[in-house]
N, C-alpha and C positions, 0 to 999 in steps of 0.2 A: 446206356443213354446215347441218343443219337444230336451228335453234333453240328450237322449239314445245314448251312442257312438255308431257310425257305426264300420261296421266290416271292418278289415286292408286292403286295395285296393291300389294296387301300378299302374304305369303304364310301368311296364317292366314284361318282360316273371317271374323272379323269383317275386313271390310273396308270400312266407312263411318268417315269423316272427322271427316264433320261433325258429330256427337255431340260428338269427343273436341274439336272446335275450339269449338264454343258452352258445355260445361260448363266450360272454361278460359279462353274469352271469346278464341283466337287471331283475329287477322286475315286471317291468309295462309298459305298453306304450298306451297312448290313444289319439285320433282320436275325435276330437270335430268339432261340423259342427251346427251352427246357421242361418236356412235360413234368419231370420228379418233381422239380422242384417250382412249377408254374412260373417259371421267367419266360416275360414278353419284352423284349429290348431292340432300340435302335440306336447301331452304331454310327457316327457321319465322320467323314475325316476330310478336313475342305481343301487345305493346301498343304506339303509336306516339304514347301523348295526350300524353308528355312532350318527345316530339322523337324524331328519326331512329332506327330499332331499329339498337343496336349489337351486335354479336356478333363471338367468332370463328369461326375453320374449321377445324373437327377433322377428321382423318382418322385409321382405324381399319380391320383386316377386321371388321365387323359379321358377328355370325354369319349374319345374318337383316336384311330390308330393311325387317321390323317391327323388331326393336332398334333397327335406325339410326333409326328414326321416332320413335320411344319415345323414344330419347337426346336427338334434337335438338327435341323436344316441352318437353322436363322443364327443357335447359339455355338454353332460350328464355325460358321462364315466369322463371326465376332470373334471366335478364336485366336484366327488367323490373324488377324488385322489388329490385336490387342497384343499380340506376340512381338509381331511386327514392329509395333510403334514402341514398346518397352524395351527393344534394340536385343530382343530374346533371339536365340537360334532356334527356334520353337516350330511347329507348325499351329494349326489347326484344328481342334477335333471336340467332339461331344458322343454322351449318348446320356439316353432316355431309358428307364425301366418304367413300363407300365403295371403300378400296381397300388393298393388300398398302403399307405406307411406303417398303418395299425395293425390291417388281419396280412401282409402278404410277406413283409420281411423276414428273413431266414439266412441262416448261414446257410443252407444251402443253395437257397438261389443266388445269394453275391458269389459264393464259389463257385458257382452255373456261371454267372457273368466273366468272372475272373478266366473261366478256359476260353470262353470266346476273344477276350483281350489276348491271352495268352497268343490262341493262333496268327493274330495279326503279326504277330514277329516283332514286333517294338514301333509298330509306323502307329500305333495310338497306346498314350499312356494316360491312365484315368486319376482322375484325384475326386474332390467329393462336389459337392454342388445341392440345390435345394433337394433335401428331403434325405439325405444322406449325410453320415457320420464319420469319424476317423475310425469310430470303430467298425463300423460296417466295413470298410477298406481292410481291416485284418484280414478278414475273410476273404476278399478279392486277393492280397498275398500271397494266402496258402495256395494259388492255384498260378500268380502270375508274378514278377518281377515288377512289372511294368506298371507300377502305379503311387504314386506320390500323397501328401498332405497325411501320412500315417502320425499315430503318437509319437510323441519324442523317445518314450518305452521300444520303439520299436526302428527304433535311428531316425527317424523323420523331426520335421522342425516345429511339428505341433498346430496349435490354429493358425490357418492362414488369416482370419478376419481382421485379425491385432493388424497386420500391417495394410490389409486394403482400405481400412480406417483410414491409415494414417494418408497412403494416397490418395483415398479422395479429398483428404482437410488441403493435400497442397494441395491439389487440382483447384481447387475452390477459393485459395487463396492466389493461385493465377486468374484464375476467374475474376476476382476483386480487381485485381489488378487491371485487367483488359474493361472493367466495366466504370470502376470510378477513381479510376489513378494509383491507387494503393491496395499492399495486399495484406492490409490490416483488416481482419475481418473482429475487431471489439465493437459492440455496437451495432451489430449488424442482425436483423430477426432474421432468423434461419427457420426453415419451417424443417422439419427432421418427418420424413413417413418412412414407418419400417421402422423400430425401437430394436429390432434383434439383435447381433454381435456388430454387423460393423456399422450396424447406424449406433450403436451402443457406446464405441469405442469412438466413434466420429464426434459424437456428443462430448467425452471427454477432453479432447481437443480442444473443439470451439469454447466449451464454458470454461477451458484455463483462460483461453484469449480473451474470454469477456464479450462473447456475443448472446444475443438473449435468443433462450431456445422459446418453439413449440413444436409439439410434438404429437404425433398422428399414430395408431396401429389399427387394425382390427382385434388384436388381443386387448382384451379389457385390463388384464392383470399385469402384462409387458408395457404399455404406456402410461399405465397409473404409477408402478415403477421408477420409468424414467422421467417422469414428471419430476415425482421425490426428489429422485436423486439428483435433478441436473435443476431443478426450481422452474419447469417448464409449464408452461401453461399446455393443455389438453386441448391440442382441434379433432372433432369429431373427423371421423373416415369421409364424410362425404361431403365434408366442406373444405376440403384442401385445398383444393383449385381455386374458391373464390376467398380465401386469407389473403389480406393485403400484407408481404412480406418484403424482405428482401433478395432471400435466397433460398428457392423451394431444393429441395435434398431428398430425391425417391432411390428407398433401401429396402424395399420391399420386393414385389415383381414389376415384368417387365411390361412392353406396352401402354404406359401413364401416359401418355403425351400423344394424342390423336387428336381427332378431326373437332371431337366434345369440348379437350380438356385445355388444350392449346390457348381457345379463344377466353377459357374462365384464368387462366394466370392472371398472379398480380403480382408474380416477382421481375426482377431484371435479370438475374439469373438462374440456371439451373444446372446443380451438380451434388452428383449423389453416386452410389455402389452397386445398384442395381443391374443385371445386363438388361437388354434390349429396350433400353426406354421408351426408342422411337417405336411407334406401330408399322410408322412402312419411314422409309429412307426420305420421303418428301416431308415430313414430318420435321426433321432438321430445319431445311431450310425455310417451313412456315412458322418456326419461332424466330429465324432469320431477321425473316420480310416483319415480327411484331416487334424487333428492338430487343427482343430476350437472348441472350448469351446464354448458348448452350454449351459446358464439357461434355465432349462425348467422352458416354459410360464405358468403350472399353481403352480406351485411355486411363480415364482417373480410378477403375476400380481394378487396376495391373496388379496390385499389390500379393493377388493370391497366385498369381502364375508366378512373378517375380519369384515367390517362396516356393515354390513349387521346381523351378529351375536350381534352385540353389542346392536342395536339398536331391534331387536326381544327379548334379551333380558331386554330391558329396561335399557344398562348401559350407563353409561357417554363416549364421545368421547373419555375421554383420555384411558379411557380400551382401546376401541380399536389403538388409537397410542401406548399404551406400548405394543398390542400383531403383529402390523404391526412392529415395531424394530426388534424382533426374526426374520424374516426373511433374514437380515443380517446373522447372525449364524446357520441356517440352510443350507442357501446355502454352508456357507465356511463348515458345516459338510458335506452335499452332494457331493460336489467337492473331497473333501477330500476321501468317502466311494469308489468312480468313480478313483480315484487315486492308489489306494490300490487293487480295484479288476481288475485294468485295463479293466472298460467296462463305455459304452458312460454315462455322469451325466441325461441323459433320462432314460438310463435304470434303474438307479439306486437310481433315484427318483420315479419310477414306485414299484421298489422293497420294495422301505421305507413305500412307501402308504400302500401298500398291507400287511404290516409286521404288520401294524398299526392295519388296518381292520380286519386283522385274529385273534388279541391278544382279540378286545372287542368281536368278533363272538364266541370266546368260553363261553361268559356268556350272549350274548345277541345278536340276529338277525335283523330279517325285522324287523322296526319301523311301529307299527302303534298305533294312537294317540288312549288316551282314554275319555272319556267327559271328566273325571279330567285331563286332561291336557291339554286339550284344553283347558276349563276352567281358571286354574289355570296360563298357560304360555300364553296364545295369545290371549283372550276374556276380559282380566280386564282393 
């Protein structure tokens, strides 16, 4: 089997790279392709001045091998900036496999995957992400070190959802707080899209505080569910937007909040688990300009990197719940900085990241591993 990345091949007229890589400051981007076992993957690793780019590994049918590029561009950058602000030594990083989840999964193509992480040397460490499992990561093991969110069978800390749950409940109870003085959220209609794990566990949260759920999926049988179980009234998929709520919560996919969906809100705020909620970056500050409080998603959905840090560490769970709590107080400081300079709390958790990154860039840049640290952190 030949291992050699191929060279960058998109299927649209623009096809140069490195524009899209210097206007966003990436590092690296690589293009993995295993005939055996039909892997088509793209690696991104955006910044690495904090420490090793963490990411996980989506897979999806991409319509197009520019989406898949696009995607794993967009949830690279969010990385970084999620690492950043959870006060992680973390970097940056994503990748994409393009493939059917039903006909194309195989141990041997996550252990295809697994040699290409493998060669980075530890500058990207994979954990799991839409369309992937803890189990599928065994198989990326057998081939690499270098990858986190495995079963607890296997020394790892098990589901990460349980605790991004819980960060988005604080985030959302900063939220309340920045929006109507307290961060009681009983009482309060939450509109919940996405019933999966961590809107699942978010759900439990809020219905102990006493706030009255509804709830949204495209799975007919996952929202009928959590109706049951949480006493939640049913909003159809395609009336989200126009629910008069209090607190819309998108835990499904990314992109919700565009140019359509912005103007149909009826809540004051919105905070949820999802990555990339905004469509494009201006998107923040035109729920700004309508009076809506946005937490930004990689803020309040830390919870799985958080775990993911702990456990590449080698620490105990409860490290990681004491440094998932800070994010309560990060958000009321973020809201707070957004208050003060009167600019949207996206931008100004954009700004905080970056404030982050530049202070260690002065005595330290690109990450990249040396055999003693590989050794020493990720091979014992």
């Amino acid at each position: 089997m030949t291992m050699t990345p191929r060279s960058v091949q998109t299927d649209t007229p623009d096809r140069e790279l490195f524009p899209i890589m210097r206007a966003e400051s990436f590092e690296q981007v690589l293009y993995c392709h295993d005939r055996g076992s039909g892997l088509r993957a793209i690696i991104a690793i955006h910044d690495t001045t904090l420490g090793p780019a963490l990411g996980g590994i989506r897979m999806q049918p991409y319509p197009s091998e520019r989406d898949a590029l696009e995607d794993v561009l967009r949830l690279a950058r969010a990385m970084t900036y999620k690492a950043a602000m959870a006060g992680l030594n973390l970097g940056g990083g994503k990748s994409v496999i393009i493939g059917d989840l039903r006909r194309d999964k195989s141990e041997a193509l996550f252990r295809a995957m697994g040699r290409y992480i493998q060669a980075l040397g530890g500058r990207y460490i994979a954990a799991t992400d839409v369309g992937t499992t803890s189990e599928d990561l065994t198989h990326v093991r057998a081939e690499t070190p270098y990858v986190i969110g495995l079963p607890e069978a296997w020394g790892g800390l098990g589901d990460t959802s349980l605790l991004t749950g819980r960060t988005v409940y604080l985030g959302m109870k900063a939220g309340a707080e920045a929006v109507w003085g307290g961060g009681s959220l009983a009482g309060k209609r939450v509109l919940v899209q996405g019933t999966g794990k961590v809107g699942g566990h978010l759900m439990e949260l809020l219905e102990q505080e006493g706030a009255h759920l509804l709830v949204a999926d495209v799975q007919g049988d996952s929202v009928a569910s959590a109706a049951k179980r949480f006493n939640a009234a049913i909003v159809p998929p395609e009336d989200v937007y126009d629910v008069e709520c209090d607190i819309f919560s998108p835990n499904a996919l990314g992109a919700v909040l565009n140019d359509e969906t912005i103007p149909q809100l009826r809540a004051r705020l919105v905070c949820g688990g999802a990555n990339n909620q905004l469509a494009e970056d201006r998107h923040g500050e035109m729920l700004h300009e309508r009076g809506v409080a946005y937490a930004p998603d990689y803020v309040v959905n830390a919870g799985g990197i958080i775990s993911g840090e702990s456990e590449l560490l080698k620490a105990p769970r409860a490290r990681a719940e004491t440094m998932a709590a800070r994010v309560y107080e990060t958000m009321r400081q973020l809201f707070a900085r957004a208050r003060q300079e009167d600019i949207a709390p996206s931008v100004a958790a954009d700004r905080l990241a970056r404030e982050r990154i530049e202070q260690v860039a002065a005595v330290h840049r690109t990450f990249i591993a040396s055999d003693a640290h590989r050794d020493r952190t990720l091979l014992s």
